[in-house]
N, C-alpha and C positions, 0 to 999 in steps of 0.2 A: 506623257512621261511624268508628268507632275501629280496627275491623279492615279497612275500605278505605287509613284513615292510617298503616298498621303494612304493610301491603299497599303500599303507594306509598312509603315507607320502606325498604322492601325493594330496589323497584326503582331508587330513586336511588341503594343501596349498589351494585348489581349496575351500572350505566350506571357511575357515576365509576369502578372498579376497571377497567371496560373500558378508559375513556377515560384514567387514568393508564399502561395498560400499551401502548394506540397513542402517547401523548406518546410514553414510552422509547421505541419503536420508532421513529418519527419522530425524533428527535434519532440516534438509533444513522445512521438513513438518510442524514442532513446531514452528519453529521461521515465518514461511507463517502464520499462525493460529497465534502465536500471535501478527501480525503486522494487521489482520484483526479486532482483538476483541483490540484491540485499541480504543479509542473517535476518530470518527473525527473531525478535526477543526468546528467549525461552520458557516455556511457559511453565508454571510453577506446578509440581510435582503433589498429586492429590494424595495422604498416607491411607493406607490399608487399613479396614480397623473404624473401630469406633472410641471413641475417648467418651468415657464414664467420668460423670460429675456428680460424685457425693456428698453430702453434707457427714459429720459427725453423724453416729450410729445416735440413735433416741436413747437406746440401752446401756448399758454399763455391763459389760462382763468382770467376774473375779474370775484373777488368776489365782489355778490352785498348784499346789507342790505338792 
């Protein structure tokens, strides 16, 4: 009887060690899940188009009337 209770001792050390290392796992799982369902930032809006950078014309026009 005493080597069945040392036996079954055994196997309760061997279950909880399991059962501690799926909790971690489970929590690791929830907090992945909720870092996904998160907003993401939003991401910044590219314009259409090209922006032209001129210097002053070399030239001088006259205005005529």
């Amino acid at each position: 009887m005493v080597a069945a209770n040392a036996q079954l001792a055994v196997k309760l050390a061997e279950l909880e060690r399991r059962l501690d290392s799926h909790d971690e796992a489970i929590v690791d799982l929830f907090a992945a899940l909720k870092r996904l369902l998160e907003p993401a930032e939003p991401k910044k809006k590219r314009e259409i188009g090209f922006h032209v950078r001129e210097r002053a014309a070399r030239y001088s026009t006259k205005k005529r009337f």
